[in-house]
C-alpha positions in Angstrom: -62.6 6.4 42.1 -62.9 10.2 43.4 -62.0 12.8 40.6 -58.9 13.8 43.2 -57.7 10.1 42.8 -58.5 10.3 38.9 -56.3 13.2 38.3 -53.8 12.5 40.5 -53.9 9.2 38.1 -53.8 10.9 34.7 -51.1 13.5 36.2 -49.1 10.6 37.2 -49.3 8.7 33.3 -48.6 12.0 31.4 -45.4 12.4 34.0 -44.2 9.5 33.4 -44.7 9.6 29.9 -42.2 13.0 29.2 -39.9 12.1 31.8 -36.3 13.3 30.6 -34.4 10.7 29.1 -30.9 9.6 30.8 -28.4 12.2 29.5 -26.1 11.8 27.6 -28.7 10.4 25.2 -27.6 7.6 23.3 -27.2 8.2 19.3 -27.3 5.1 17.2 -23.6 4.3 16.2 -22.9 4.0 12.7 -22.0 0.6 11.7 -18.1 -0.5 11.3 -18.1 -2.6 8.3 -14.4 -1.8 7.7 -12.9 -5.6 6.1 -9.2 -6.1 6.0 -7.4 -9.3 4.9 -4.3 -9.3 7.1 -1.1 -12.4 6.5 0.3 -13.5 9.8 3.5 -12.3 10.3 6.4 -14.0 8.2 8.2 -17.0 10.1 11.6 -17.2 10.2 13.3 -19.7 7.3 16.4 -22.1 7.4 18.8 -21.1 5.1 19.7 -24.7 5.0 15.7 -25.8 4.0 14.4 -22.3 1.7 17.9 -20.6 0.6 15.8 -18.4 -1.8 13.3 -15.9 -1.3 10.9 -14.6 -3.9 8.6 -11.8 -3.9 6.9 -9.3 -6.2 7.4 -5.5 -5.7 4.9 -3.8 -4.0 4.1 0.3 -4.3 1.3 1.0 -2.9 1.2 3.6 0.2 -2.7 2.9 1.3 -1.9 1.3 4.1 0.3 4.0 5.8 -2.6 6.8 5.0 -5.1 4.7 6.4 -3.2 3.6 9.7 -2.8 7.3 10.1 -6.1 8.3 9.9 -7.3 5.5 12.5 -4.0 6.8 14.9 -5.9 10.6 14.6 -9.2 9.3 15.3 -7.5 8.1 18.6 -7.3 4.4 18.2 -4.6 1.6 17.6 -5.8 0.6 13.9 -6.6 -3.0 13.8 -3.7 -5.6 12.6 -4.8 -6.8 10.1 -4.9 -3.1 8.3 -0.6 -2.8 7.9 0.9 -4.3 5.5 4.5 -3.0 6.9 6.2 -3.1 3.0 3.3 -0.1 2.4 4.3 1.8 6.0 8.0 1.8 4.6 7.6 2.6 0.7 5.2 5.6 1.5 8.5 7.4 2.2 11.4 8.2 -0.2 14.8 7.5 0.7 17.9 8.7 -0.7 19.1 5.8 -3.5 20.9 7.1 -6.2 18.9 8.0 -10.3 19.3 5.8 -12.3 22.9 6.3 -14.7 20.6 6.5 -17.7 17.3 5.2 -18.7 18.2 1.7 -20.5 18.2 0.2 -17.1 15.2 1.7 -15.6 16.1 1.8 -12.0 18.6 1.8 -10.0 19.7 -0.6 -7.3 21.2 -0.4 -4.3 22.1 -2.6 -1.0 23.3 -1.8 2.4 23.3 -3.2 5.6 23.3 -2.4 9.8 23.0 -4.2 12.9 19.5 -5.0 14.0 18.2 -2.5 16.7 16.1 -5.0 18.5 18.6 -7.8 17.8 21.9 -8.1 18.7 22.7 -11.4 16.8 21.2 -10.4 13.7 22.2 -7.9 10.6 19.4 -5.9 8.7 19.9 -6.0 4.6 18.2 -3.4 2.6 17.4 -3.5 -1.3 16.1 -0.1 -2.7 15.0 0.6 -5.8 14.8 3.8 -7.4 12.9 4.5 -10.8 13.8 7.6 -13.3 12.0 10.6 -13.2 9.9 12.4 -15.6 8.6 15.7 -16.2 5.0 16.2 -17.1 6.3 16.8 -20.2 7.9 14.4 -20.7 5.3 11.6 -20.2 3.0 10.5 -23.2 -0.8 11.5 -23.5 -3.1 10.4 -20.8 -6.5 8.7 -21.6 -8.0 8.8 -18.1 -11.5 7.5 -17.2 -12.5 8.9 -13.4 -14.4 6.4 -11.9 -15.9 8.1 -9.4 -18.8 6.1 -6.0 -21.5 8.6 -5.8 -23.8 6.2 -3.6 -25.2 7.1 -0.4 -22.3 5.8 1.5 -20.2 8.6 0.5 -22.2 11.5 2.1 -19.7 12.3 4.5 -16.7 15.2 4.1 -13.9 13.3 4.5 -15.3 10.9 1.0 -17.7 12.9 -2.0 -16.3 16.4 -1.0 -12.5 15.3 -0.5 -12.7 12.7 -4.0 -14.3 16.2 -5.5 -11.1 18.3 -4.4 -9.0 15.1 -5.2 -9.9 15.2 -8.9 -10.2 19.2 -9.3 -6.7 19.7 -8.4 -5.8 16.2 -10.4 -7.6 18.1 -13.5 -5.5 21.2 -12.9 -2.1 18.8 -13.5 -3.1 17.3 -16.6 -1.9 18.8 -20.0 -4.3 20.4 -23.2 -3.4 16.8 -25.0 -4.9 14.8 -22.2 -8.1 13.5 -22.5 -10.4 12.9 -19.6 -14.0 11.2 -19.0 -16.0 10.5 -15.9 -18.3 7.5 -14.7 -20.2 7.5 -11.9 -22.2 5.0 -10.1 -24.6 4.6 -7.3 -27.9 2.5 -8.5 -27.0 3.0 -11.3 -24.1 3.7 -14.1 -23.5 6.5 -16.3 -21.2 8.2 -18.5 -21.1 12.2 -16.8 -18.6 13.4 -19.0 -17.4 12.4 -22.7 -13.6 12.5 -22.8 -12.6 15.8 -23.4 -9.3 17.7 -22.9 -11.3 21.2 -21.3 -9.9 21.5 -18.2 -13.0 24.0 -17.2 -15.4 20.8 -18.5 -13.9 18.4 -16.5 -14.2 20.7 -13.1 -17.7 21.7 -14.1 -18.6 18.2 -14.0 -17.0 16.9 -11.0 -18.9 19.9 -9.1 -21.9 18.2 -10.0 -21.0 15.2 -8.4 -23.7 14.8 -5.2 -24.4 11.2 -3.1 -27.3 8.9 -3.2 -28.6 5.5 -3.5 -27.0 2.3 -3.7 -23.7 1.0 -5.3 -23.5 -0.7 -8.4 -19.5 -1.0 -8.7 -19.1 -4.0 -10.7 -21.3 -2.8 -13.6 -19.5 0.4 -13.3 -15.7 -0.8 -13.4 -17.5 -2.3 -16.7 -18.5 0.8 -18.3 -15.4 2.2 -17.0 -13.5 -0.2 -19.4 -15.2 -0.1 -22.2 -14.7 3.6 -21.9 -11.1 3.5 -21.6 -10.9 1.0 -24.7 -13.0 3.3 -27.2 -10.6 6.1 -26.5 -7.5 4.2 -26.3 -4.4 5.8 -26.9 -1.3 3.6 -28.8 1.6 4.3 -27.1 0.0 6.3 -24.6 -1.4 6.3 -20.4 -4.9 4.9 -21.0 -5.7 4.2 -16.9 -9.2 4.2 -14.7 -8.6 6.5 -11.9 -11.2 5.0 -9.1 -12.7 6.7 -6.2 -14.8 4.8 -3.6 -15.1 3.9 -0.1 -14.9 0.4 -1.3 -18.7 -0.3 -0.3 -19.5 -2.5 -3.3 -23.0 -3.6 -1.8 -25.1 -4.0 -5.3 -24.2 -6.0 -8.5 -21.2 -7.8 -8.8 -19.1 -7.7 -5.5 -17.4 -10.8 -5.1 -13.8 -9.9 -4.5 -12.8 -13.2 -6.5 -14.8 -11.9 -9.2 -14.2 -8.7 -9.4 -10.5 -9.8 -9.5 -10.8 -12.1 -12.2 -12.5 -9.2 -14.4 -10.3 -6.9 -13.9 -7.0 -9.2 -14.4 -8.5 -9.9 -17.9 -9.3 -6.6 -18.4 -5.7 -5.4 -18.1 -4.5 -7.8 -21.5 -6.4 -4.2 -23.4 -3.4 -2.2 -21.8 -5.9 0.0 -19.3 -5.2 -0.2 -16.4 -6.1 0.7 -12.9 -5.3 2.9 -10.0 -7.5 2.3 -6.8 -8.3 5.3 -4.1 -10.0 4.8 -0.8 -11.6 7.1 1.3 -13.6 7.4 4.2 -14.5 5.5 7.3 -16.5 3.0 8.1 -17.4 1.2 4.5 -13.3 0.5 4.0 -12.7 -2.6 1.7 -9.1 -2.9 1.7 -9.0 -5.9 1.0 -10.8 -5.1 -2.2 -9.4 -2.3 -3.4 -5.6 -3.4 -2.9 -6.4 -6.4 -4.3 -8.4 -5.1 -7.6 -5.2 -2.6 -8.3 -2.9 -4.8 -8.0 -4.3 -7.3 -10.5 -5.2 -4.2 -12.9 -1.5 -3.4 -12.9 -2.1 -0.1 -11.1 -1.6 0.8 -7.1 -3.9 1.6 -4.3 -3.4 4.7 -2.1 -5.8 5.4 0.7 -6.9 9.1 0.5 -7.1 10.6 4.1 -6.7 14.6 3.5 -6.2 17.0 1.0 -2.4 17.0 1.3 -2.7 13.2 0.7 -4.9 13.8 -2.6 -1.9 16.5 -3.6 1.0 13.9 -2.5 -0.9 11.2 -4.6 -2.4 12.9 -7.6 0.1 16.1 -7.7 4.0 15.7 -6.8 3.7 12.1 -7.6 1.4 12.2 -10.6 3.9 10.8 -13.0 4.4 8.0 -10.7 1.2 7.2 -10.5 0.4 7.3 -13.9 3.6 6.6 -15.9 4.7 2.6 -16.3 8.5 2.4 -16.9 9.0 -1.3 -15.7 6.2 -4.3 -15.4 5.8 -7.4 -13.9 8.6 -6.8 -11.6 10.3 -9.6 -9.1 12.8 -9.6 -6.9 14.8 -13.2 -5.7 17.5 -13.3 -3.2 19.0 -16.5 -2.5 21.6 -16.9 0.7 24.8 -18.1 1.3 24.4 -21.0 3.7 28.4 -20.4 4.8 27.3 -17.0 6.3 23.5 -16.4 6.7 21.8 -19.2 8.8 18.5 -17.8 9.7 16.5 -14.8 7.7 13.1 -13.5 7.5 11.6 -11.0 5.2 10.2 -8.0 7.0 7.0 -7.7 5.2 5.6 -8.2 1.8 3.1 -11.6 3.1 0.8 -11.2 0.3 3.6 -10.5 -2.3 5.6 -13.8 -2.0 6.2 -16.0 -4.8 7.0 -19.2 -5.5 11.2 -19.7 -6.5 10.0 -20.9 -9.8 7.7 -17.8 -10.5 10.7 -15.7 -10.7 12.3 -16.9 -14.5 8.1 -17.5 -15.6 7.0 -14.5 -17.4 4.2 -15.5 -17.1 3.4 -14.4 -13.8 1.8 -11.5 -12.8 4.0 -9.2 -10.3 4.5 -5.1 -9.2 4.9 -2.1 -11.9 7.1 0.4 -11.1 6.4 4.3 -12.0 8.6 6.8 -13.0 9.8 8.2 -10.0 8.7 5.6 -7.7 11.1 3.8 -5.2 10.6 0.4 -3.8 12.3 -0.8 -0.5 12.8 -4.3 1.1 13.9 -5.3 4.3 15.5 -8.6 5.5 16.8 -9.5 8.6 19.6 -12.1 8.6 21.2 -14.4 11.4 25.3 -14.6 10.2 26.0 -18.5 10.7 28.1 -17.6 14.2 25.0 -16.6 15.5 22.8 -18.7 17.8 19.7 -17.4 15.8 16.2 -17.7 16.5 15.4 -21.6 15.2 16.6 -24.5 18.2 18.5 -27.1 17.1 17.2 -30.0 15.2 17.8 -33.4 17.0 19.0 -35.4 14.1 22.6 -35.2 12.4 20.9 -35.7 9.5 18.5 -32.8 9.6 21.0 -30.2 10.9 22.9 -27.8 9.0 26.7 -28.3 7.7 28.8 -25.9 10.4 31.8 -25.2 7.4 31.1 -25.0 4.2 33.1 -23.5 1.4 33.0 -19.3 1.4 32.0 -19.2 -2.2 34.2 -15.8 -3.1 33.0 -14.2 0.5 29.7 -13.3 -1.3 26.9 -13.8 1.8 24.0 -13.4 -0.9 23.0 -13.1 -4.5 19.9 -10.2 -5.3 18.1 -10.7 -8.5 15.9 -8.9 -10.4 13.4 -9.8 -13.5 11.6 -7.0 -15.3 9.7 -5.8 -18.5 10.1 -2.3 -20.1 6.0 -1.5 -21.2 6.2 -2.5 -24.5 7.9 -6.0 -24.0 7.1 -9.0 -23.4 10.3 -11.0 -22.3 11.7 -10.1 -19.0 15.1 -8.7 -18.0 17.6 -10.0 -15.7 19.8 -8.1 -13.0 22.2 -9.8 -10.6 23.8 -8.2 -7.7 26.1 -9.5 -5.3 26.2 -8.4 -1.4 29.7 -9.3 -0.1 30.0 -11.1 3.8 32.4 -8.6 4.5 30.0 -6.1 4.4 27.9 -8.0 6.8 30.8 -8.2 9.6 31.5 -4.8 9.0 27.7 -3.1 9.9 27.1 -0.4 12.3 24.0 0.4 13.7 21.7 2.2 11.3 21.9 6.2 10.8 20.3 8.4 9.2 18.3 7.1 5.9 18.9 3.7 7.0 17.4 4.5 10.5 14.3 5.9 9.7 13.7 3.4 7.3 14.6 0.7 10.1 11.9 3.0 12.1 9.1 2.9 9.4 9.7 -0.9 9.6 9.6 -1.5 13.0 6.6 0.8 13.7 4.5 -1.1 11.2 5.8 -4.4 12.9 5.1 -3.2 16.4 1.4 -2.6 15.4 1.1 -5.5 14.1 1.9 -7.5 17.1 5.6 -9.2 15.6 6.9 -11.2 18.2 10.7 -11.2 16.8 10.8 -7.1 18.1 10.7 -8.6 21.7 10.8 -5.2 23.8 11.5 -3.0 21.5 8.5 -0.4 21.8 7.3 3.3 20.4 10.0 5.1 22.6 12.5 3.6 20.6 11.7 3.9 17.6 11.2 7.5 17.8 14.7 7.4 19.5 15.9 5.8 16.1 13.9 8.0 13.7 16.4 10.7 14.3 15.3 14.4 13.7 14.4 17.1 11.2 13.4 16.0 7.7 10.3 17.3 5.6 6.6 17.5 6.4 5.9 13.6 6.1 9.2 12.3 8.0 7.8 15.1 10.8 4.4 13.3 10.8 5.5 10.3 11.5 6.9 10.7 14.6 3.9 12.5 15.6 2.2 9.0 14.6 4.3 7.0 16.6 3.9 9.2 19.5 0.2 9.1 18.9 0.6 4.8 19.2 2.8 5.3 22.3 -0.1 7.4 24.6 -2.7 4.6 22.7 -0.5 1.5 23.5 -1.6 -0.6 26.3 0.9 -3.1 26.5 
């Protein structure tokens, strides 16, 4: 070979070995493990087969907060990610205060045509707790549980839980008493309990990311935290913050819920926050609060953290009703058809409802609680064909029963009890023939409904798409009612149907 040919050789390999790569160049995409554990949606029952429906309450909002923050990152969240009972109750309505505090809520029914279905009627059951003032409310005993693994080294998780519990810390009172756990490979206590405001926001300053996470051994510590600084007769609750990656230690979600549900006989209990992308266990976290007799909210922003851990801190914090349940059983001579708009992973069996001994939703002071049915009056054709047998078909006449067209009930516990409380209300058929279509509280709750059914694919809406329900969620209203039509516009420009 000539020295020309053997440098036009090496010129050629060292070209070839910087030639520009393709632009754009590819970055490695950060992996999704995001887990949700959706329920199909509800099938429609037979009055004449399953008369009675049973559910427990549900108030958790995570599920709103976190659709939202998928709908801003510019995609259609995943269905399996609403639970449309969250969607709904992340908004207050305007149901009456209680008439004084030996009933702890109040409760209310109305009821409207269906927008998407001219056969059927919509029912709504709200409930409204009382309200107290941070003064009002007994001492806290509140352990921050707080994921400082490597997984939360992004801004929207360590620096927003940071802000999230600084401005928490600035809402609690001088009798309050407040320690902090964090985790990553390992557990430790940060901060003895102490009622120094300025302590408490020194420490979470500290707070930095690394390592793995050790959540089961924390919740643990957590605990036993909680127990040695218990408080008779007062709040004595883990406040957890995590993006739900529970990679070291214990992490099975059976597990985890089995420790925690035994945990919760000590009176602490537990209130679950989420943030972040990309690490998401919902089905964790919503499942760990609502066995530890606390709630779940996804935290998505600073306003969220305020919403959450600031206007609603009483609600969050404060119990004034456990374990409760609510039962609606149908009159066969005027509802044929129904179908609970939501709540899948809150149904009960009809015999749960007298057992005290089941576990079911607390209610906060404050909170509200909303419910949905959608009901086919027996001069309907309904949804359901008919069966071919006589035998198997329902009775056309039966006898009107004082013109009542259902029976709500409701089973509770004040805090310190252990026998529940019983509360019947009836809903009269007259008020069934006489709906209208829903207007103004009604129809924005009607909206909030169907948007979280429309995402998550319900068949029974048949046509009825974004448009309209931003037609039916009216106008005006405060910051979050504005927001949500921005949302539902968002999920119109994403939807590809």
């Amino acid at each position: 070979m000539t020295a020309s040919k053997s440098s036009a050789s090496h010129t050629a390999a060292a070209e070839r070995s910087i030639a520009p790569h393709p632009l754009p160049r590819p970055y490695p995409q950060p992996q999704d493990r995001e887990r949700y554990d959706g329920k199909a949606v509800a099938s429609i029952k037979r009055v004449a087969d399953e008369p009675v429906s049973t559910f427990a309450v549900d108030v958790d909002t995570g599920s709103y907060s976190n659709v939202r923050r998928l709908l801003n990152d510019g995609q259609m969240p995943p269905e399996a990610a609403v639970r449309t009972e969250e969607m709904i109750n992340y908004f207050r309505y305007d149901y009456p205060r209680p008439q004084n505090r030996d009933i702890p809520f109040s409760v209310s029914t109305d009821l409207s045509t269906t927008p998407w279905n001219d056969a059927s009627r919509l029912l709504r059951i709200g409930l409204r707790g009382y309200d107290v003032d941070s003064n009002e409310r007994p001492r806290a005993n509140l352990v921050f549980l707080v994921d400082v693994s490597g997984s939360m080294n992004g801004r929207d998780k360590l620096p927003l839980v940071k802000s999230t519990l600084t401005a928490l810390a600035g809402e609690l009172r001088s009798d309050d008493r407040v320690s902090i756990v964090v985790y990553s490979g390992t557990v430790g206590l940060l901060l003895a309990p102490t009622s120094n405001k300025d302590h408490v926001k020194e420490a979470v300053d500290c707070l930095f990311a690394r390592g793995s996470t050790a959540g089961g051994d924390a919740l643990k510590l957590a605990y036993s935290t909680a127990r040695d600084n218990f408080l008779d007769g007062g709040i004595n609750r883990i406040i957890m913050a995590t993006d739900g990656d529970f990679n070291v230690g214990t992490s099975d979600t059976d597990a985890l819920k089995k420790y925690v549900a035994k945990q919760r006989e000590s009176g602490v209990t537990l209130t679950m926050l989420g943030y972040g992308s990309g690490n998401i266990r919902d089905e964790l976290m919503e499942g760990i609060a609502n066995v530890g007799n606390g709630n779940y909210a996804y935290i998505d922003s600073a306003m969220e953290a305020r919403k959450v851990l600031g206007s609603e801190l009483s609600s969050t914090l404060f119990t004034i009703a456990k374990d409760v349940k609510i039962q609606i059983e149908f009159n066969p001579a005027h509802v044929k058809e129904y179908r609970l708009i939501g709540y899948e992973n809150r149904l009960l069996a009809e015999e749960d409802f007298a057992n005290d001994k089941i576990d079911a939703g607390d209610i906060g002071a404050g909170h509200q609680v909303t419910a949905l049915y959608e009901v086919m009056p027996t001069d309907a054709s309904g949804w359901l064909p008919e069966r071919r047998y006589p035998a198997n078909r329902a009775v056309d006449r039966q006898a009107d029963l004082s013109g009542e067209m259902a029976q709500v009930r409701l089973r509770y516990k004040l805090p310190d009890e252990d026998r529940s409380r019983l509360i019947t209300r009836s809903i009269a058929s007259t008020d069934m023939r006489a709906a209208r279509q829903p207007r103004g509280d009604m129809a924005f709750a009607v909206a909030v409904a169907a948007f979280g059914q429309k995402l998550r694919g319900d068949k029974y809406l048949g046509d009825y798409g974004f448009r309209n329900i931003g037609w039916l969620s009216g106008q005006g209203g405060n910051y979050w009612r504005q927001e949500f039509r921005k949302l539902n516009d968002l999920a119109l420009s994403n939807d590809r149907d």
